[in-house]
C-alpha positions as CSV (number, residue, x, y, z in Angstrom):
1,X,-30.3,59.8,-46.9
2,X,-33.4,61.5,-45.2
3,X,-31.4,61.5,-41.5
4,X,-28.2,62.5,-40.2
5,X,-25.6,64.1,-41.1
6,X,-26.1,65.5,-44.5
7,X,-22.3,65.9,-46.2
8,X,-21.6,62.5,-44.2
9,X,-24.7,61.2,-46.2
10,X,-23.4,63.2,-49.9
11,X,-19.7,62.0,-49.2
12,X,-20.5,58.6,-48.2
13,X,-23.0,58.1,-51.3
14,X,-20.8,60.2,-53.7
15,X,-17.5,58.5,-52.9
16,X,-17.6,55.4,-54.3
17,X,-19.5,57.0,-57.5
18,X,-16.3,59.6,-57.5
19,X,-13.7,55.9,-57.7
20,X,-15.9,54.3,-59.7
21,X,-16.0,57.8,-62.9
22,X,-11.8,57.9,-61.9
23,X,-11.3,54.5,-62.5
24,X,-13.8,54.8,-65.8
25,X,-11.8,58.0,-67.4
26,X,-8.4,56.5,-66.6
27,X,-9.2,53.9,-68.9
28,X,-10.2,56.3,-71.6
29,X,-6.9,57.9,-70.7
30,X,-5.0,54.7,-70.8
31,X,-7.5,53.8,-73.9
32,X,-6.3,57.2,-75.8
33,X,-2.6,56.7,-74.3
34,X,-2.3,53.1,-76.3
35,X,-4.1,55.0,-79.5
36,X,-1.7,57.6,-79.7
37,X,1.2,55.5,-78.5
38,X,0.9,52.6,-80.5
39,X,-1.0,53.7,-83.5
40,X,-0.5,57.4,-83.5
41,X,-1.7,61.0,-83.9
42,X,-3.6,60.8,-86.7
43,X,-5.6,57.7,-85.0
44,X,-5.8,59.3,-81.4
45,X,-7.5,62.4,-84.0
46,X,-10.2,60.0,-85.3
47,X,-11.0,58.4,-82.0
48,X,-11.5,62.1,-80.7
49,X,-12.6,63.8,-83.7
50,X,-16.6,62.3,-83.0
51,X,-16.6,62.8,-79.0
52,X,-19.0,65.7,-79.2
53,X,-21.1,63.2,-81.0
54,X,-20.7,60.5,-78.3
55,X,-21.8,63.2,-75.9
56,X,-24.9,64.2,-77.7
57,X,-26.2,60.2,-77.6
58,X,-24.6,59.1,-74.7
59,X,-25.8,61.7,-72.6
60,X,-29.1,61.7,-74.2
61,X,-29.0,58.1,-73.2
62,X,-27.5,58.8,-69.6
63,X,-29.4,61.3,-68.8
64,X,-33.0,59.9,-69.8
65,X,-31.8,56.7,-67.5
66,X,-31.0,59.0,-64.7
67,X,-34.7,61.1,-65.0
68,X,-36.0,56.9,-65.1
69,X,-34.2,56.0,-61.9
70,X,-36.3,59.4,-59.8
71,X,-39.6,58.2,-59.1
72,X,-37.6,55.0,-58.1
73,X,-35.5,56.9,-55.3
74,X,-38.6,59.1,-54.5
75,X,-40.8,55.9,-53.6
76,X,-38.6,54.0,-52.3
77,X,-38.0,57.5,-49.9
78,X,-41.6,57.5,-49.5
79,X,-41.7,53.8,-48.8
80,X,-44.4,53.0,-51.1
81,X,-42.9,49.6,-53.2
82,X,-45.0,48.5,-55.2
83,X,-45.2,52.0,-56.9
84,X,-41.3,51.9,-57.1
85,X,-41.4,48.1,-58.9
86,X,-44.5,49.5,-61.6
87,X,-42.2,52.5,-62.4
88,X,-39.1,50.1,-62.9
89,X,-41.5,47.7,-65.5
90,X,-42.2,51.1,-67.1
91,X,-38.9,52.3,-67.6
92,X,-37.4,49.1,-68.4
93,X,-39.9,49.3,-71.7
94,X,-39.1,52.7,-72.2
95,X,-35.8,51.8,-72.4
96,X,-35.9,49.2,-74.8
97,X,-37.8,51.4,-77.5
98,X,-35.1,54.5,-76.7
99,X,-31.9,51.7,-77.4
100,X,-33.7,50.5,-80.5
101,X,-34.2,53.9,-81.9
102,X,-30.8,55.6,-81.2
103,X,-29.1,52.2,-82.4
104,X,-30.9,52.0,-85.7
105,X,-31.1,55.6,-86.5
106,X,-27.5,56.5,-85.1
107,X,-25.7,54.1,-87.7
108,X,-27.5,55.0,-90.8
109,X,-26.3,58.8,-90.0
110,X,-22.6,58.1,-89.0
111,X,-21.1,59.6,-92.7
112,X,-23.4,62.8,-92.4
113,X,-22.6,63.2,-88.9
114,X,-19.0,63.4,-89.5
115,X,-19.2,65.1,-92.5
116,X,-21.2,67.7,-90.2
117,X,-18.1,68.4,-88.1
118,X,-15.6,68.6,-90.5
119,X,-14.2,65.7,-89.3
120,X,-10.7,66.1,-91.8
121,X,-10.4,63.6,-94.5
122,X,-6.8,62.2,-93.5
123,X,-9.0,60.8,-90.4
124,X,-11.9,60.3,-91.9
125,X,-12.5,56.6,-92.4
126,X,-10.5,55.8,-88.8
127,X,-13.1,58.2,-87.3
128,X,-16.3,56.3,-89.3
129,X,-15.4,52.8,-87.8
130,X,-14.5,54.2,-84.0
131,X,-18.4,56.2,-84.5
132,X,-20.4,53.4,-86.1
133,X,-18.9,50.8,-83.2
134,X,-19.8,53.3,-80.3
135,X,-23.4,53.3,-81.8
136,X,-23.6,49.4,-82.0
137,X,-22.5,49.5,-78.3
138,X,-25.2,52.0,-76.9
139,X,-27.7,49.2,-76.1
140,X,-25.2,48.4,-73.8
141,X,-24.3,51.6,-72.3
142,X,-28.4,52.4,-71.8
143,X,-28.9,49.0,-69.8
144,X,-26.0,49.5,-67.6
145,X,-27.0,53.1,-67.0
146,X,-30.4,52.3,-66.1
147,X,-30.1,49.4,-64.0
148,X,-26.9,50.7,-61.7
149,X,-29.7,54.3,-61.6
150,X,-31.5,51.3,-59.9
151,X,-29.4,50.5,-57.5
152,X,-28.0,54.0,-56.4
153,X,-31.8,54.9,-55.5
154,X,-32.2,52.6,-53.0
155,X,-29.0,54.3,-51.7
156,X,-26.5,51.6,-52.6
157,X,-23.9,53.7,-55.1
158,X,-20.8,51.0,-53.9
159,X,-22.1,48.1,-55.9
160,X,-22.1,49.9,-59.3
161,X,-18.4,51.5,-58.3
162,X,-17.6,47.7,-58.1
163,X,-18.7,47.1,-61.8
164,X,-16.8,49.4,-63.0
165,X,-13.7,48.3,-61.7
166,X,-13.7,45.0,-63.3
167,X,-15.2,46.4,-66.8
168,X,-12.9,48.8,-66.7
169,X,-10.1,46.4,-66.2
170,X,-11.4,44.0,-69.0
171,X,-11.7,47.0,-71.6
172,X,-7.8,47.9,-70.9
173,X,-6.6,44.1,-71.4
174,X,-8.8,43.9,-74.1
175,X,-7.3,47.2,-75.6
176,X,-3.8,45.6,-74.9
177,X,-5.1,42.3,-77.1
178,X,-6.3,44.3,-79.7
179,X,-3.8,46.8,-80.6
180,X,-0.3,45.9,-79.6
181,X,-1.0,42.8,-80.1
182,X,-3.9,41.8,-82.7
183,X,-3.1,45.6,-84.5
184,X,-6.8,45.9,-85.2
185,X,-6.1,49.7,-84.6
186,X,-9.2,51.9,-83.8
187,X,-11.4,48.5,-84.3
188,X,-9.4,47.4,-81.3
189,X,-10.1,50.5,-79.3
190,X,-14.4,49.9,-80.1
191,X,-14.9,46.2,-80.2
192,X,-12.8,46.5,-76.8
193,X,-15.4,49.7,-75.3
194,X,-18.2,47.8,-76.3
195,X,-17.3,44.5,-74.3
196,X,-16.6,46.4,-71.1
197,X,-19.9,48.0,-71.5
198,X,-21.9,44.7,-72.4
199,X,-19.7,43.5,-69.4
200,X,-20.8,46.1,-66.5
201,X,-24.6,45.9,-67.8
202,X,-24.7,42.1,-67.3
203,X,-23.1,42.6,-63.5
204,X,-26.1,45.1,-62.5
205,X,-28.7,42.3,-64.0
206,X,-26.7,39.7,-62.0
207,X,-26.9,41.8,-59.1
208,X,-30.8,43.1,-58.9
209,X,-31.8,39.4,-59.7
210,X,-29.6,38.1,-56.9
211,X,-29.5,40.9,-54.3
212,X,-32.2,43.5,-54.2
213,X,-35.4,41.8,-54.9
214,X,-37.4,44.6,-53.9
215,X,-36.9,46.3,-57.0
216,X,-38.3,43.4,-59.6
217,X,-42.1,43.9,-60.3
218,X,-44.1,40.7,-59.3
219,X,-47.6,40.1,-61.3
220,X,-49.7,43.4,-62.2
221,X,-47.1,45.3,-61.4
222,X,-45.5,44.4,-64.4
223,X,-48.0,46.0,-66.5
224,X,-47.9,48.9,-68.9
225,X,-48.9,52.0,-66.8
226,X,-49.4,54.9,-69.3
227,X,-49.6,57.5,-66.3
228,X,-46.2,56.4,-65.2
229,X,-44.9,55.9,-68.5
230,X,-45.7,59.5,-68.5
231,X,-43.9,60.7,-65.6
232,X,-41.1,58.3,-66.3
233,X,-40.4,60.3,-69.5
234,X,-41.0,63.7,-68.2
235,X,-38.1,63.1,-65.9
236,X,-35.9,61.3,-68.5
237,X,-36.6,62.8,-71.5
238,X,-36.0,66.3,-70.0
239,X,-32.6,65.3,-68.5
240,X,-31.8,63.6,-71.7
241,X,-32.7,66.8,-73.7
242,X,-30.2,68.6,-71.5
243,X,-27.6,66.6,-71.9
244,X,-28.0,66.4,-75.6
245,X,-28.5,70.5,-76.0
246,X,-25.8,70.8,-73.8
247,X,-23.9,68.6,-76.5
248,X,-25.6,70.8,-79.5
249,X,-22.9,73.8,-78.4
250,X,-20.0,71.2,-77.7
251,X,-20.4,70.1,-81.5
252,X,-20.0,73.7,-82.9
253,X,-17.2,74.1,-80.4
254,X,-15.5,70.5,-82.0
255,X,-16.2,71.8,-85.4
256,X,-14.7,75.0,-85.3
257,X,-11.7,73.0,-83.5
258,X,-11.7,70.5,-86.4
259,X,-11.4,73.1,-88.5
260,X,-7.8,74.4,-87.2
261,X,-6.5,71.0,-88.3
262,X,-5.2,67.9,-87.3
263,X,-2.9,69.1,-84.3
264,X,-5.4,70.9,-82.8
265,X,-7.9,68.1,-83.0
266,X,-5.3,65.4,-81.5
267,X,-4.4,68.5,-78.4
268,X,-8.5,68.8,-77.7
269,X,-8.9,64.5,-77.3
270,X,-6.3,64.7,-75.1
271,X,-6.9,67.2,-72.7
272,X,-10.5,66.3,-72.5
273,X,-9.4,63.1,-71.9
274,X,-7.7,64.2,-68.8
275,X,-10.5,67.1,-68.5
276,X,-12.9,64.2,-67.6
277,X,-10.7,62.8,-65.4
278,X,-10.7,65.4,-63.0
279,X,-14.8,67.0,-63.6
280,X,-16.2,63.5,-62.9
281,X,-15.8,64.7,-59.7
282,X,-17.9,67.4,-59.6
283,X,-20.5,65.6,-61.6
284,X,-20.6,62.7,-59.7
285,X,-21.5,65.3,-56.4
286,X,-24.0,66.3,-58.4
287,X,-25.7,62.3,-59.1
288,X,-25.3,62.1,-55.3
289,X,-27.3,65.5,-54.8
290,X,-30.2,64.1,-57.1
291,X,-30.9,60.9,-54.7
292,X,-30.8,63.3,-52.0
293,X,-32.8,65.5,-52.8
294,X,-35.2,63.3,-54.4
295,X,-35.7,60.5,-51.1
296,X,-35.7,63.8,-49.0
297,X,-38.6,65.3,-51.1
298,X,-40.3,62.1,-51.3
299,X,-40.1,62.0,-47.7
300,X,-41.1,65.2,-46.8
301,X,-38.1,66.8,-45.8
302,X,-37.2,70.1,-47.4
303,X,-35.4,71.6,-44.9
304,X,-32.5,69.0,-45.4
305,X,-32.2,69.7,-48.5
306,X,-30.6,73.4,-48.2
307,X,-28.7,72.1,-45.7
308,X,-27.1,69.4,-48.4
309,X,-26.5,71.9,-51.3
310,X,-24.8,73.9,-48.5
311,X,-22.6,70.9,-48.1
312,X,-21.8,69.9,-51.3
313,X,-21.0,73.5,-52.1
314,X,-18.3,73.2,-49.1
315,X,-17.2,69.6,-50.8
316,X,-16.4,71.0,-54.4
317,X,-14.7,74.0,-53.4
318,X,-12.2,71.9,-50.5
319,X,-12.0,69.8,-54.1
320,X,-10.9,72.2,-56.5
321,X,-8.7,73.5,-54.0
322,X,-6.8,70.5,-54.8
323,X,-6.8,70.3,-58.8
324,X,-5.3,73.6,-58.6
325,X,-2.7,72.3,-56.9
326,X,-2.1,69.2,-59.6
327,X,-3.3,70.5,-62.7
328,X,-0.9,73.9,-63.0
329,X,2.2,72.5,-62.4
330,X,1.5,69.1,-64.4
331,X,-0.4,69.9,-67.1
332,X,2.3,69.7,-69.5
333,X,3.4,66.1,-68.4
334,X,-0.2,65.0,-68.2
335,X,0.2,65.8,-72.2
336,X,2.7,63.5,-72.8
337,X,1.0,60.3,-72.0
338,X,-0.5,60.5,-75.6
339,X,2.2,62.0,-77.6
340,X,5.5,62.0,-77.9
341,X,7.5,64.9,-75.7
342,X,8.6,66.1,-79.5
343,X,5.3,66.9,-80.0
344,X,5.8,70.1,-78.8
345,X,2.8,71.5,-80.6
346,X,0.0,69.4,-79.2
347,X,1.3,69.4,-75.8
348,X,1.2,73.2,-75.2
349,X,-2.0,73.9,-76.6
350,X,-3.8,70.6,-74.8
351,X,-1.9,72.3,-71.6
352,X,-3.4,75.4,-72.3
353,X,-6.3,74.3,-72.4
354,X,-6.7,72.4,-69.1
355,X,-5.1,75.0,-67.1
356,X,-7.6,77.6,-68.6
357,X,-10.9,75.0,-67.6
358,X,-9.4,74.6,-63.8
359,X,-9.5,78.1,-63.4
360,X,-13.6,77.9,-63.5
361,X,-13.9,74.6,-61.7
362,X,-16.0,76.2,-59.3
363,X,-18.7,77.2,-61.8
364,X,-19.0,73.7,-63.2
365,X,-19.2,72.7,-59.6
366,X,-21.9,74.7,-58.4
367,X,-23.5,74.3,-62.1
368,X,-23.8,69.9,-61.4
369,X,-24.8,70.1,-57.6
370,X,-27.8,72.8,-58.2
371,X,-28.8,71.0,-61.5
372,X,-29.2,67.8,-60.3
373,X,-30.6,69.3,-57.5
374,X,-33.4,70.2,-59.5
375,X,-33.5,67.1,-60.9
376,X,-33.8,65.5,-58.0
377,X,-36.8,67.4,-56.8
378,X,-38.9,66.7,-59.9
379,X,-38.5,69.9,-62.4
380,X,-36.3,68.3,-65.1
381,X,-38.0,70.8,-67.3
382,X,-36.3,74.0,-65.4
383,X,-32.5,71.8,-65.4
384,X,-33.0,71.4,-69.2
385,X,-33.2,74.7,-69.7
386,X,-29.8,75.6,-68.3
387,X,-28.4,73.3,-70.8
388,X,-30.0,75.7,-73.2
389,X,-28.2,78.5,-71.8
390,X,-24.6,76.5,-71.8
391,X,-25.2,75.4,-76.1
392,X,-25.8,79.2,-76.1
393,X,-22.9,80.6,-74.9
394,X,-20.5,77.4,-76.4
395,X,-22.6,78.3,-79.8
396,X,-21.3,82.0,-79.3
397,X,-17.6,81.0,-78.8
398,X,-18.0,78.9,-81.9
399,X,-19.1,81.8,-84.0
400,X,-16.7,84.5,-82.4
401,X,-13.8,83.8,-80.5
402,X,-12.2,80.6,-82.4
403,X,-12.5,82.5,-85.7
404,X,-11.1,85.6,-83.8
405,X,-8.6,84.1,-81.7
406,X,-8.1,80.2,-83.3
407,X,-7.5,77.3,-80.2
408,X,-7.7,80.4,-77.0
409,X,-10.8,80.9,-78.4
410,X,-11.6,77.0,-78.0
411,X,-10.5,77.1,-74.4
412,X,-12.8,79.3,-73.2
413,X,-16.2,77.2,-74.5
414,X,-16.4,75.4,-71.5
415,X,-16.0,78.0,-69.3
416,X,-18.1,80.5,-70.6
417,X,-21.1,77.9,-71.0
418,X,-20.5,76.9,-66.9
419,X,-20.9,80.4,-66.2
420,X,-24.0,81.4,-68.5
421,X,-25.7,78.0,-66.9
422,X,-24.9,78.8,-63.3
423,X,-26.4,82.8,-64.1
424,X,-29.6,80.5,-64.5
425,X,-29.7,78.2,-61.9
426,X,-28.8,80.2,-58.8
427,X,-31.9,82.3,-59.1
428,X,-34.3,79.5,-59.9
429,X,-32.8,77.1,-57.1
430,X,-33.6,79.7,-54.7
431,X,-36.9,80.0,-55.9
432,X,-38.1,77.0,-55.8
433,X,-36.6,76.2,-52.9
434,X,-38.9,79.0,-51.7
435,X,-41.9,77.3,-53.3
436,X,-41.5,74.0,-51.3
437,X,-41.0,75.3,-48.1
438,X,-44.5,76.6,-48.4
439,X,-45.9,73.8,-50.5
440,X,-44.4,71.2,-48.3
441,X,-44.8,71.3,-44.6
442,X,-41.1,70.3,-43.2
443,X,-40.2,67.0,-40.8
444,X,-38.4,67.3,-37.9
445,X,-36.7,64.9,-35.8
């Protein structure tokens, strides 16, 4: 990604990352489609009722893999790789300890945690044995998302897209198994997630072992390096944090939503559920950004890299050009793929909802590509701190306009916390974009 074209090199990278998230929320729409269908609202409640939860330890998990996975693009960029294989025996370690400690520490807590949402009591237990399965499962979801950051920073992001396919596949038979037919009810829906996951992490080990032996470490290499140990977690942990303070504002949000009441709980899974369907997008410009940036810093290259923000700016807006054009008319059938068309209630306000979020698309767009960005070029520290500024403003909305204005009030977190984080990041892309232009001397063809 350090030559050519750069929004051929974004769009070719980013595409099959963009299939891969698709494929991967429509079956956690089909997934919350069979809850709600076959079990019913109350169940499709409890599955959603923890998700800010799953989104404060998944993305801690997700996001420390991602800060692992660039020193590996930025020497492999700098062609140096034997210092890429010692940083993959380091985070590999870290890795292990991180999966340990969530696992352990995550499952003990699951009552309190939901007890700390108000998580209402008609879903409670449902809600407990969804949460306490996700937890067993994030071993799983840390190995895949550590060893496919492998592979996308060597440039290949088509392999993992493959992966997905097939896990995604297996966790909708198994979901088909489960429920219609074994009716294990929200057990189904875990013990089915956690397969899939175990599923796509074993296909990445398959595939390194097999396919990219450049990447495992051979003799000293394998080592325990405590200066890259370092640097491995002051990329991960910082982009970890973020995701995780990010989550800190999205948990007030779901409690103050939890709050309302069942319906309103059962409306927010499921237009979140088709929210992530359509923002994977975005986000998955913005993975794409932090290999490019971080093989094109690692090569020397800065002036390319304000040529590919440039470009992925031009990508997300000729992209939300589009979910305008499907989310505003549809929004109200989208609805009814979890709920009956009686459900009147739900439907509207999960409606509401989505249509509100598309309106700011383009601030969560220009929020991933200049984050990652920043990721990419080594200052995890100044990306974490716009996730301050989004569990700020989603912590505001919380206190204010839910109790003020009940579910509109809920609408507007997202929105408001894209727009505090991108007041943030404009000004501090630019200036360090400044700061290495003069700190780096650029390459030329």
């Amino acid at each position: 990604m350090t030559v050519g074209s750069p929004t051929r090199d974004i769009v070719r990278f980013a595409l099959p990352l963009v299939c891969g998230y698709i494929l991967q929320q429509m079956y956690m729409i089909i997934d919350a489609a069979i809850v709600g269908r076959f079990i019913g609202v109350g169940a499709l409640a409890a599955v959603g009722a923890s998700s800010s939860i799953m989104f404060l330890i998944m993305g801690f998990a997700s996001g420390a893999c991602s800060g692992f996975a660039i020193p590996v693009a930025q020497s492999f960029g700098a062609k140096d790789f034997s210092d890429m294989r010692r940083y993959v025996a380091n985070a590999l370690r870290l890795s292990v300890a991180i999966a340990a400690l969530m696992t352990v520490t995550t499952c003990l807590l699951c009552t309190p945690i939901l007890r700390m949402v108000n998580t209402p009591d008609t879903i409670f237990d449902d809600a407990y044995t969804f949460l306490f399965l996700q937890f067993l499962s994030i071993p799983f979801t840390i190995a895949y998302n550590l060893l496919s950051g492998f592979i996308r920073a060597l440039g290949n992001s088509q392999t993992p897209f493959y992966f997905l396919i097939f896990s995604s596949v297996v966790n909708i038979l198994l979901d088909l198994i489960f429920i219609p037919g074994l009716h294990l009810g929200v057990e189904g829906v875990g013990f089915a997630t956690m397969t899939a996951q175990a599923v796509s992490a074993w296909l990445c080990f398959l595939f390194i072992r097999k396919h990219m032996p450049l990447l495992i470490p051979k003799g000293d290499e394998r080592r325990y390096d405590s200066r890259r140990a370092l640097h491995l977690l002051n990329n991960g942990v910082p982009m970890g944090l973020q995701f995780s303070i990010t989550a800190i504002g999205s948990i007030m949000l779901q409690s103050a939503n939890n709050a309302l009441g069942t319906v309103y709980v059962a409306a927010f899974t499921a237009s979140m559920r088709v929210k992530y369907l359509f923002t994977c997008v975005f986000e998955n410009i913005g993975v794409a950004m932090a290999t490019y940036c971080g093989q094109n810093i690692g090569a020397g290259r800065v002036e390319r890299i304000a040529l590919g923000i440039r470009s992925a700016i031009k990508i997300m807006l000729v992209y939300f050009l589009f979910t305008i054009a499907v989310i505003w008319p549809f929004a109200d059938e989208m609805m009814m793929l979890f709920v009956d068309s009686s459900k009147t209630d739900i439907i509207e306000n999960a409606a509401l909802f989505m249509r509100i979020a598309n309106y700011f698309y383009p601030a969560l767009g220009l929020l991933t590509i200049l984050r990652y960005s920043i990721q990419g070029l080594g200052y995890s520290n100044l990306s974490m701190l716009s996730g301050v500024m989004e569990m700020i403003a989603r912590c505001g909305v919380s206190l204010w306009l839910v109790p003020a204005f009940g579910f509109l009030g809920v609408t507007y977190g997202d929105p408001v916390a894209w727009v505090s984080a991108d007041v943030f990041l404009v000004p501090c892309m630019v200036m360090l974009y400044r700061h290495l232009a003069r700190k780096v001397r650029p390459c030329r063809n």
